[in-house]
C-alpha positions in Angstrom: -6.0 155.7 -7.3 -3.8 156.2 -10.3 -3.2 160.1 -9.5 -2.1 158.8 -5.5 0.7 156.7 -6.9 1.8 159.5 -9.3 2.0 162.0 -6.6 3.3 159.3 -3.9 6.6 158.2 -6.5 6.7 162.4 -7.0 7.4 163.1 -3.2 9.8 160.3 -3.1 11.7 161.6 -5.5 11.7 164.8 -3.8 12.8 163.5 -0.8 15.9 161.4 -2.1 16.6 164.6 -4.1 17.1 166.4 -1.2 18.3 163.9 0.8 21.5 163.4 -1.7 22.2 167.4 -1.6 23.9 169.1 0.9 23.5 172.0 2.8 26.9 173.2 2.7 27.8 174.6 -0.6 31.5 174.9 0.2 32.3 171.1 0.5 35.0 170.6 -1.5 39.0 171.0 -2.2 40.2 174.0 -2.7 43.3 175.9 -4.3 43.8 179.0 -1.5 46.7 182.2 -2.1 46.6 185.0 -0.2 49.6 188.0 0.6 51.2 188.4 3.8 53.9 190.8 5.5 57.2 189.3 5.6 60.0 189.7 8.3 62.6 189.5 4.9 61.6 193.4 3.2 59.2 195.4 3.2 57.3 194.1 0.3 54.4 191.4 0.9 54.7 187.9 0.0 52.0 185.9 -1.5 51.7 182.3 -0.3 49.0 179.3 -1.2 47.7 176.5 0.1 44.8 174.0 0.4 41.7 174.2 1.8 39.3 171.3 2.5 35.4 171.3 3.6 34.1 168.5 4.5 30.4 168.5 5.8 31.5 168.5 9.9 34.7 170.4 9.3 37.7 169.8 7.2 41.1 170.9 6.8 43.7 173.8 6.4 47.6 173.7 4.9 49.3 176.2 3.5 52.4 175.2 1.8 55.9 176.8 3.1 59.8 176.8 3.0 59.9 175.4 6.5 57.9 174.1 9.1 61.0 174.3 11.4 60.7 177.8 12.5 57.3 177.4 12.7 55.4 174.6 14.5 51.8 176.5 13.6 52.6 176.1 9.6 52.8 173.7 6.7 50.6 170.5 8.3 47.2 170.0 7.9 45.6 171.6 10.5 41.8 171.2 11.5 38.7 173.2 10.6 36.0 173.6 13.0 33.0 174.7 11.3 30.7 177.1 13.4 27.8 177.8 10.9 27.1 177.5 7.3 24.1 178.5 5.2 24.1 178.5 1.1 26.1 182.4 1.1 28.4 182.1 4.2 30.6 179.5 6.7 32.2 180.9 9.5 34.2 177.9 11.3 38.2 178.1 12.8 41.8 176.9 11.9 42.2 175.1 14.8 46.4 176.1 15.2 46.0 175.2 18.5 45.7 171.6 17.8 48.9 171.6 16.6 50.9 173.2 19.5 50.4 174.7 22.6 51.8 177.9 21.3 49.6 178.5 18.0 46.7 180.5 18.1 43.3 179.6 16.5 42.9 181.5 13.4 38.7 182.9 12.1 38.2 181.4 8.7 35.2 183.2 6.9 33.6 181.8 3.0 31.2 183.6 1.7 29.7 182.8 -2.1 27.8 185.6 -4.3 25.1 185.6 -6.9 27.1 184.0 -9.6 28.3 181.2 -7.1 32.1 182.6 -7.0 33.6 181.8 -3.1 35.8 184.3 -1.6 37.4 184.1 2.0 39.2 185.2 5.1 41.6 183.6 7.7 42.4 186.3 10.3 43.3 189.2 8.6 44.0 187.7 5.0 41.7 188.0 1.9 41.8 184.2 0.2 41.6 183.6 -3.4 39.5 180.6 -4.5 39.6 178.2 -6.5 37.7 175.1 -6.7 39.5 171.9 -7.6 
């Protein structure tokens, strides 16, 4: 009887162990820079921003001179997440929530061995850092 109660209390700590992880390793805030082409010369530019996971999606701003001449930069803008597993989240910038005229933008994380993220939006590498 003794040994049923031990294992019992041992599979309910399991299960609220589990139950307070989550299965999306890249919840979190993080600092984002990345280098672009520029209209201004023909050396790139590098600019940064913040990226948030939450567990059903999260946020994406990047921080610039201006949001005048652009309607599809500098605001938060959503993040639609399409999959996630422990090494890799595919989801979307969702630019098109913002305007009629901005384009929806791929967002890929992916996290190696030693649990370091790296990413891409479109055609820009990210550097991450977690806050």
């Amino acid at each position: 009887m003794r040994n049923r109660a031990i294992v019992l209390a041992a599979l309910v700590f399991v299960a609220f162990t589990a139950h307070g992880q989550s299965a999306n390793p890249f919840i979190g805030t993080w600092d984002v820079t990345y280098s672009h082409p520029t209209k201004r010369g023909p050396l790139p530019e590098e600019s940064s921003g913040t990226l948030v996971v939450t567990e059903n999606g999260g946020s994406w701003r990047v921080y610039t001179r201006s949001t005048r001449s652009d309607p599809c930069s500098g605001r938060d803008t959503p993040i639609e997440i399409k999959s996630v597993d422990e090494k890799r989240l595919v989801g979307v910038v969702k630019y098109s929530s913002l305007s009629d005229s901005c384009k929806d933008s791929r967002l890929e994380l992916t996290r190696d061995e030693q649990g370091r993220v790296s990413g891409r939006r479109g055609q820009f590498d990210l550097t991450m850092t977690k806050k």
